[in-house]
N, C-alpha and C positions, 0 to 999 in steps of 0.2 A: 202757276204751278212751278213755273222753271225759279221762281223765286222763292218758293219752297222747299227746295232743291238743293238750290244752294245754302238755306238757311241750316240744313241738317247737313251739307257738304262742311260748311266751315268749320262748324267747333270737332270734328273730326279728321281734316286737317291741321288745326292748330294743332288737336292732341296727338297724332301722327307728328308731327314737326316737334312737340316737347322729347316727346320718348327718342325721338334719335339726334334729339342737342343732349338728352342726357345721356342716353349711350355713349357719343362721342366724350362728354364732361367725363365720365365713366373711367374710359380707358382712358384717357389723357392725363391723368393724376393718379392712375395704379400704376406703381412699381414695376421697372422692363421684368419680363420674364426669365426666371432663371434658368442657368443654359444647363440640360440636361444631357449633355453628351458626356460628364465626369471629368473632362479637364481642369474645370476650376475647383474642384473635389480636393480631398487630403485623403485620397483612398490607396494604399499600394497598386502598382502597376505590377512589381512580381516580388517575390519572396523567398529566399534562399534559406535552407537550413543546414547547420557545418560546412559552413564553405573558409576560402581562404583564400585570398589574392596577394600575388608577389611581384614588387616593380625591380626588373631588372637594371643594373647601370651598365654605362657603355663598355665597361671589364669585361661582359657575361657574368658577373657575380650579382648576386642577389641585395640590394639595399636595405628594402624593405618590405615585411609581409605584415598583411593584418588577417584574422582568422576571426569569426563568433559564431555562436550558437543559432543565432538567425540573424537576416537581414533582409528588411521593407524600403524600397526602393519608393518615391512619391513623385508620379510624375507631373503636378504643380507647380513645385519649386525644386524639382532634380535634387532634393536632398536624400539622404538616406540614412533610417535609425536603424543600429547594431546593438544586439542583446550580448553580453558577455563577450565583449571584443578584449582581443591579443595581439598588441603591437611588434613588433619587433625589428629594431634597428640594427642593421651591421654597418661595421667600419673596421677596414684592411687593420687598421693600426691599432685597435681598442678592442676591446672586449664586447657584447651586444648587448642592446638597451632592449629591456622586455617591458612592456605597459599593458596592465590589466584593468578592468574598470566591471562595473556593474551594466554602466549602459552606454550607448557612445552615438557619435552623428555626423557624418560624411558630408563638406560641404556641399553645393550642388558640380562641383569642378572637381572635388576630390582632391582639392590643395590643402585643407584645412579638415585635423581630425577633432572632433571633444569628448572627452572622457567623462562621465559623471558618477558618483558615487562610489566608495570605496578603491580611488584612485591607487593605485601601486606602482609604482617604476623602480625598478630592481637593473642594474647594472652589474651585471656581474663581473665574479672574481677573475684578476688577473694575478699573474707573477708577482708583478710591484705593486697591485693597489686592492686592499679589499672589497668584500660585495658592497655598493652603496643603495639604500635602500630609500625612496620617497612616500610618504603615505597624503593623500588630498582628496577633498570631495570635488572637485571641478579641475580638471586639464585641458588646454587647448596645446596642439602639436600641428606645427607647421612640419611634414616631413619633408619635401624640399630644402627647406632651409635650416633642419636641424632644430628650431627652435621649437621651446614650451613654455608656457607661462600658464599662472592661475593667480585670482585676485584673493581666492580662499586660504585659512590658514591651513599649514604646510610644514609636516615633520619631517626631516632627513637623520639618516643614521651611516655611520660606515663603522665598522667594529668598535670600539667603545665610545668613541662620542656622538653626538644629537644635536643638533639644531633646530630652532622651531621658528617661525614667525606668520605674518600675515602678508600675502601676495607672493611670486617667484616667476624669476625670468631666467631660462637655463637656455645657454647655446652647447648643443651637443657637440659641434665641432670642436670648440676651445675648450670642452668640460668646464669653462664658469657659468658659475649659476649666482645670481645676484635674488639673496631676501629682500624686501622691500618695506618692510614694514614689524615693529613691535617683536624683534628678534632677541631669541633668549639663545642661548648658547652651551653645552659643555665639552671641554676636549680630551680625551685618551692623551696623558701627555710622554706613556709607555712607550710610542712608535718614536 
């Protein structure tokens, strides 16, 4: 009897012992589980509408403001997308740099702004120099450093003449701006 027993014990251990080496096989070749707490997510963290932030310099005067229509902060990669952002640079000695775009994106340090679509940098008029006008589909703006570049082509205008080419490296401090590529040119030679 007792070997009877075991005769209907074993092949119900065995199958017992299959089912939990494949459970184990199971989980051991599925995919770790995705972490559901929303960190690794591309979800906004919070979302501002009309807002406008201004970094003051050590003068008390104002450097720089950027302003848009809204802005989704993504706490993933600490980046942040701006709908209809408005840049605007001051400097003691020069007139202010105004940058418009369709849509824009805050690095995650906020050292590095990008402009996209229907780019505009309008520099307005002074005493001795007229308004100078940029039209581009992609800007990048270092506002620390004054600098912009775009790899896209790139129209400049200041009262009658135009410039056009592909790519631009402008430092706002020294007002030169270097074309970089398949540059056409005409000049007002009135002034």
């Amino acid at each position: 009897m007792r070997r009877d027993r075991a005769s209907y014990l074993f092949p119900l251990l065995l199958m017992l012992a299959l089912a939990a080496a494949s459970l184990w096989l199971e989980r051991a070749v599925q995919a770790p589980e995705h972490d559901q707490s929303g960190k690794l997510r591309h979800d906004p963290d919070f979302i501002a509408e009309d807002f406008g932030i201004t970094k003051m310099g050590l003068n008390g005067k104002p450097e720089y403001s950027i302003s848009a229509a809204r802005m989704q902060h993504y706490p993933d990669d600490q980046s942040t997308d701006i709908v209809e952002p408005r840049l605007v640079q001051r400097h003691e000695d020069a007139p202010p740099v105004v940058i418009r775009a369709d849509r824009g994106q805050l690095s995650n340090n906020g050292e590095v702004a990008s402009f996209f679509g229907n780019v505009v940098v309008v520099r307005e008029a002074s005493r001795e120099r007229a308004e100078l006008r940029m039209q581009t589909e992609y800007l990048q703006i270092v506002p620390d450093s004054d600098l912009a570049r775009t790899d896209k082509p790139v129209v400049i205008t200041e009262d009658g003449s135009r410039l056009a080419g592909v790519g631009m490296e402008f430092n706002n401090k020294t007002r030169q701006f270097t074309l970089l590529s398949q540059v056409r040119g005409r000049f007002d030679a009135r002034k």
